[in-house]
N, CA, C and O of each residue as an XYZ file, in Angstrom:
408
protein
N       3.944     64.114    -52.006
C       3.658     63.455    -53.264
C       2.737     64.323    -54.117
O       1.912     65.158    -53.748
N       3.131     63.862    -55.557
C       2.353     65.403    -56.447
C       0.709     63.952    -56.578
O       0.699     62.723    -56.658
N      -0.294     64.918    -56.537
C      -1.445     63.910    -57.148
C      -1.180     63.213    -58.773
O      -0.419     63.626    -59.649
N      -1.998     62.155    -58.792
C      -1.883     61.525    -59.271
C      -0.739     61.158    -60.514
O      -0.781     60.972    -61.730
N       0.032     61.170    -59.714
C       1.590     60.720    -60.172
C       1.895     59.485    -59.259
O       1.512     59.325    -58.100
N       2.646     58.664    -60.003
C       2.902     57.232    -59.586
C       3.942     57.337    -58.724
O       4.472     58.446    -58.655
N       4.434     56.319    -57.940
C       5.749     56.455    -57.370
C       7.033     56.526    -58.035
O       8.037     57.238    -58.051
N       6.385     55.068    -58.789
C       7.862     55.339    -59.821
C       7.491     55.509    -60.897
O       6.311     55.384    -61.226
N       8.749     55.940    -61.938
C       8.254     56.639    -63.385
C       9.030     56.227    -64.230
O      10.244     56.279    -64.034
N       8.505     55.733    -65.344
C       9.239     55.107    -66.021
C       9.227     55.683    -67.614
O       8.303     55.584    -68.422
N      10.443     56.266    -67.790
C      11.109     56.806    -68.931
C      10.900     56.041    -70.177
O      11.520     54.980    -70.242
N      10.197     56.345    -71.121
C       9.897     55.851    -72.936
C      10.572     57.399    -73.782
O      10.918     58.578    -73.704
N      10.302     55.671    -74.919
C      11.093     56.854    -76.170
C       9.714     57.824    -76.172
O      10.072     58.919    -76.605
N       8.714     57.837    -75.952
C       7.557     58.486    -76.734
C       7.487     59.908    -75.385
O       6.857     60.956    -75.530
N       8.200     59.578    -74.324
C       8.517     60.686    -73.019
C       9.626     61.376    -73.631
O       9.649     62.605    -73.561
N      10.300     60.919    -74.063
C      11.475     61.415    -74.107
C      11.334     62.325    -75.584
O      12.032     63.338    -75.642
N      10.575     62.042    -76.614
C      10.366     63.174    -77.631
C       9.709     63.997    -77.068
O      10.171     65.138    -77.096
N       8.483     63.797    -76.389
C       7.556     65.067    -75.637
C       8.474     65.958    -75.019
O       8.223     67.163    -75.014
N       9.607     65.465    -74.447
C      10.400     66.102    -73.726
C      11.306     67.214    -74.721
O      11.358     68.426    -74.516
N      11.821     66.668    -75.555
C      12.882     67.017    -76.639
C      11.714     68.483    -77.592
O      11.999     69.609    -78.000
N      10.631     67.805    -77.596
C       9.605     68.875    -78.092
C       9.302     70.206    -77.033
O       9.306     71.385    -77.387
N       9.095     69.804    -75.930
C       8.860     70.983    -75.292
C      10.505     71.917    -75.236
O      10.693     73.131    -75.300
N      11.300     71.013    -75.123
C      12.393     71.669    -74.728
C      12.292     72.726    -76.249
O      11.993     73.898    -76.017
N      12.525     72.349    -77.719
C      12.693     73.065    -78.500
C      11.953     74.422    -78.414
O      12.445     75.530    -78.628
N      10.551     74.102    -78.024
C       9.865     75.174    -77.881
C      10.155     76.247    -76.899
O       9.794     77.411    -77.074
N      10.833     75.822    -75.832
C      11.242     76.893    -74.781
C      12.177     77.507    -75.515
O      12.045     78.709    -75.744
N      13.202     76.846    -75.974
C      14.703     77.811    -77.150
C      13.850     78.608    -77.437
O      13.671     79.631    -76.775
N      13.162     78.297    -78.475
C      12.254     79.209    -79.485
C      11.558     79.980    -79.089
O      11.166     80.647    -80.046
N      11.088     80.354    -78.087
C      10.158     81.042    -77.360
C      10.879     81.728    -76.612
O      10.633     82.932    -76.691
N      12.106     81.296    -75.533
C      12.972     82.519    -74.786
C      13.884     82.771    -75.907
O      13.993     83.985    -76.076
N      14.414     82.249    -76.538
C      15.762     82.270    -77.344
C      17.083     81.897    -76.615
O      17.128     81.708    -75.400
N      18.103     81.810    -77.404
C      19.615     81.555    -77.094
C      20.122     82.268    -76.550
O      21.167     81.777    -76.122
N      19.973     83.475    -76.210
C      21.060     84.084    -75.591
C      20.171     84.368    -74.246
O      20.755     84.500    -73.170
N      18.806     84.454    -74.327
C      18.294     84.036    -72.416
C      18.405     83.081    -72.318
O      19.384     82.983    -71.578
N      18.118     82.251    -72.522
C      18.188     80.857    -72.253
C      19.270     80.669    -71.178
O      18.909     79.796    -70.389
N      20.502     81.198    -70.865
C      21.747     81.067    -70.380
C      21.578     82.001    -69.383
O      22.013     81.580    -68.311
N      21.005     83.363    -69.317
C      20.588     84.330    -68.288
C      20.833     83.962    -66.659
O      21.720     84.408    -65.931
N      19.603     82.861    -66.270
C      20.045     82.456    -65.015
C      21.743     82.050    -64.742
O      22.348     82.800    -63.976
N      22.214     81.324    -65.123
C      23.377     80.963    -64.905
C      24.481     82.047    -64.452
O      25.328     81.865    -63.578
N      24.254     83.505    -65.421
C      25.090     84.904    -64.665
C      24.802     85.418    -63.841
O      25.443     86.465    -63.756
N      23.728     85.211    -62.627
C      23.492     85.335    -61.552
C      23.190     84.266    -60.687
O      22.809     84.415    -59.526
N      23.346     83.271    -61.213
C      23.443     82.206    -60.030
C      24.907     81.482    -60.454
O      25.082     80.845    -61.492
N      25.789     81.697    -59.541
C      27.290     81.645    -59.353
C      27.299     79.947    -59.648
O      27.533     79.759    -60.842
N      27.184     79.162    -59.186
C      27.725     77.307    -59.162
C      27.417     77.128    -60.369
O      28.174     76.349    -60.949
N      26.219     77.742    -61.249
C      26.061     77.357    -62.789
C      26.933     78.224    -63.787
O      27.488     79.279    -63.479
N      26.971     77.588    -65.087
C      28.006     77.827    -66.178
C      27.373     77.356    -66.853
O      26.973     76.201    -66.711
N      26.914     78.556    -68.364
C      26.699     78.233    -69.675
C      27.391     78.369    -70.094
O      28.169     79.297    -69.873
N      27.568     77.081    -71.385
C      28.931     77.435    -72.752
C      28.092     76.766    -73.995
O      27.268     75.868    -73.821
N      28.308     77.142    -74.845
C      28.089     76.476    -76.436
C      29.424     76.336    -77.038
O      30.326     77.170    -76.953
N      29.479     75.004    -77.764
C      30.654     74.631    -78.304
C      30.551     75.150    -79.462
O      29.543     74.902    -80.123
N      31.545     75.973    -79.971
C      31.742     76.661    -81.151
C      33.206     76.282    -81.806
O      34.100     75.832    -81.089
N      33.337     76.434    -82.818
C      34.226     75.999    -83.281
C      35.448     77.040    -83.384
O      35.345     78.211    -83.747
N      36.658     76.363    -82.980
C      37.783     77.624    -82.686
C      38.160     78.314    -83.863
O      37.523     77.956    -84.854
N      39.178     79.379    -84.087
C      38.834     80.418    -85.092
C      40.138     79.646    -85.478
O      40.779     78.837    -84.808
N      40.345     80.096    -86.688
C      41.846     80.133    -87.514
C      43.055     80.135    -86.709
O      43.674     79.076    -86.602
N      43.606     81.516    -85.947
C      44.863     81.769    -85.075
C      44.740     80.789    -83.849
O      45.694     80.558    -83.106
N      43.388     80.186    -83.683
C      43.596     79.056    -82.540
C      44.103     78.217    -83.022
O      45.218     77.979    -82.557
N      43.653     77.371    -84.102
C      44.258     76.100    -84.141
C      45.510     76.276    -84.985
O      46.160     75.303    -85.369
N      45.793     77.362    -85.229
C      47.101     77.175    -85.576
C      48.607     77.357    -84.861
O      49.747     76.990    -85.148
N      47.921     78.210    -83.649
C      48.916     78.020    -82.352
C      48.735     77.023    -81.466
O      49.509     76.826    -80.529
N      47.689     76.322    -81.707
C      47.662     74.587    -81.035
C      48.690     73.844    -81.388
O      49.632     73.482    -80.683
N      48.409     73.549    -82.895
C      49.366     72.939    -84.041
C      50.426     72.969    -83.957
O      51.110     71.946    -83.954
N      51.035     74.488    -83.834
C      52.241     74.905    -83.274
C      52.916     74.436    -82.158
O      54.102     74.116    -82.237
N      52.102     74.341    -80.828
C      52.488     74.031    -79.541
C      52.963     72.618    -79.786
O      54.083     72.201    -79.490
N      52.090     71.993    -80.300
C      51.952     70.230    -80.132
C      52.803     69.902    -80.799
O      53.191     68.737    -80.716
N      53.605     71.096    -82.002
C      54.626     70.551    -82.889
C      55.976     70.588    -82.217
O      56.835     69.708    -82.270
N      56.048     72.016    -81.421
C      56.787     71.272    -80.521
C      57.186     70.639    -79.091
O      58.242     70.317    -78.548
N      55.877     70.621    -78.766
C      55.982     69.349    -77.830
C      56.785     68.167    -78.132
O      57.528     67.584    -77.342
N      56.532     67.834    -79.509
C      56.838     66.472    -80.054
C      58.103     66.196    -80.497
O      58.715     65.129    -80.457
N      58.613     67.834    -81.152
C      60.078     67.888    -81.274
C      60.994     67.572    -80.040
O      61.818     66.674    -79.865
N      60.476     68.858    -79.048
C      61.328     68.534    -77.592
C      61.588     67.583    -77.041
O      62.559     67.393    -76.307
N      60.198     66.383    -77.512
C      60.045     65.433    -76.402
C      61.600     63.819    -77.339
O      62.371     63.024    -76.802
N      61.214     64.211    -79.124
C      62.115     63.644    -79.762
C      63.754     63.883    -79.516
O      64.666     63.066    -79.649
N      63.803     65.085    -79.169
C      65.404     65.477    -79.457
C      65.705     65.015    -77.448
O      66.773     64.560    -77.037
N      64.670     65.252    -76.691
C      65.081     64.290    -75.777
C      65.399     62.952    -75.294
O      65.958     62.485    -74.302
N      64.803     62.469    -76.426
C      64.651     61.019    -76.199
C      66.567     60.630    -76.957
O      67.515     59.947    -76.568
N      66.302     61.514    -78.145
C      67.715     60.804    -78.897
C      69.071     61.444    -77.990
O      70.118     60.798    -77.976
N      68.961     62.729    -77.257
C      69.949     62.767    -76.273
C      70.143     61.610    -75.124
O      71.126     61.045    -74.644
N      68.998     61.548    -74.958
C      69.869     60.221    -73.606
C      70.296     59.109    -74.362
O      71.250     58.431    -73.981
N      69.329     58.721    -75.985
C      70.452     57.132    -75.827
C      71.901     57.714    -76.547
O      72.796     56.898    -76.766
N      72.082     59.072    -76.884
C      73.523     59.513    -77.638
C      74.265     59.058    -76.031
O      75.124     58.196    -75.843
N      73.680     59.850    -75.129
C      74.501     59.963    -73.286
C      74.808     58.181    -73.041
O      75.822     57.759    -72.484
N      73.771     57.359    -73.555
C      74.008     56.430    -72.874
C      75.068     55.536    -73.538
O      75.959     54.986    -72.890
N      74.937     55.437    -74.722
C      75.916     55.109    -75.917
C      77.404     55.306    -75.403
O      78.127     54.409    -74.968
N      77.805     56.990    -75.568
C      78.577     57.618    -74.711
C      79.323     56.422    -73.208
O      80.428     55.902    -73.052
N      78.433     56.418    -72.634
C      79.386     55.462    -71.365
C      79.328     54.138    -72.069
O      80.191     53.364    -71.655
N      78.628     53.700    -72.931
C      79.148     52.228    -72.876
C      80.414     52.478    -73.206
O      81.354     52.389    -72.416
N      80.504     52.824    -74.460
C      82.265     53.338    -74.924
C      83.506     53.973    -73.878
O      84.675     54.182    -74.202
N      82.890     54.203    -72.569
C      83.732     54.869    -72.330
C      84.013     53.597    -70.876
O      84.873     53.713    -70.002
N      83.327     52.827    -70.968
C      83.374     51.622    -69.779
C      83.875     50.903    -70.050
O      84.405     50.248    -69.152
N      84.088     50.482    -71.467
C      84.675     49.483    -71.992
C      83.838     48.292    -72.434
O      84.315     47.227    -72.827
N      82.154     48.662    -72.300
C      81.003     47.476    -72.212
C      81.251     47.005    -74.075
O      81.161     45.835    -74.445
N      81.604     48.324    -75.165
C      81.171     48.532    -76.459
C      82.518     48.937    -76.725
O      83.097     49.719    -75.971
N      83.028     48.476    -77.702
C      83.993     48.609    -78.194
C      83.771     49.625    -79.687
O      82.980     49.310    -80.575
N      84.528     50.708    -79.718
C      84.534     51.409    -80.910
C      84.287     50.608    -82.148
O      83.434     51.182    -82.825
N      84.699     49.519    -82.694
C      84.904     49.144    -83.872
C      83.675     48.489    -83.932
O      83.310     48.015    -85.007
N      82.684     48.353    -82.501
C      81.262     47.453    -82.616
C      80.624     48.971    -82.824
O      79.495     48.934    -83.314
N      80.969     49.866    -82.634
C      80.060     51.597    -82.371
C      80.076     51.669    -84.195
O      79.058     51.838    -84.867
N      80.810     51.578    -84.492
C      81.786     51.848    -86.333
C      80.617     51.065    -86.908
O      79.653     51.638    -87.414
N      80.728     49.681    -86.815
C      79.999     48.779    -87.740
C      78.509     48.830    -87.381
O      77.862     48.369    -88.321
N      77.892     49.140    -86.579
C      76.429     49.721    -86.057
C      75.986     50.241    -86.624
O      74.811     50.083    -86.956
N      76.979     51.391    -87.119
C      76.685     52.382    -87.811
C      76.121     52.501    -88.978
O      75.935     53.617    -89.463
């Protein structure tokens, strides 16, 4: 047990700025790009900063997802063309009900 520290500890907003304050000051004092240092020699940790993706990213995202959505459309309207297909050919649908559907 550390001296005079309680057993239990109980977290406030007024802890939690002290906290948010010291933390700023460490940025500011090591900076951003140590700050992350430990982590390239100690293997189980990983630093990242979210940055925002460049131009040619999101436009080959855009791309992908466009056709994802195509593929996934022109699949969908092939099976009910396939399924259409056997009713007519079972005798369930009669051409002239396929005609007026239409």
């Amino acid at each position: 047990q550390w001296p005079n520290c309680p057993d239990s500890y109980n977290w406030t907003d007024a802890n939690k700025t002290e906290a948010v304050e010291v933390w700023k000051k460490l940025v500011a004092m090591i900076g951003d790009e140590k700050l992350c240092d430990f982590t390239k020699t100690n293997a189980p940790f990983t630093c990242s900063k979210s940055e925002p993706m460049d131009l040619p990213t999101r436009f080959s995202l855009a791309y992908g997802n466009a056709m994802l959505i195509f593929a996934s459309v022109c699949a969908v309207v092939a099976v009910l063309i396939r399924r259409r297909q056997k009713l007519c050919s079972c005798g369930k649908l009669k051409v002239a009900d396929v005609k007026n559907s239409l």
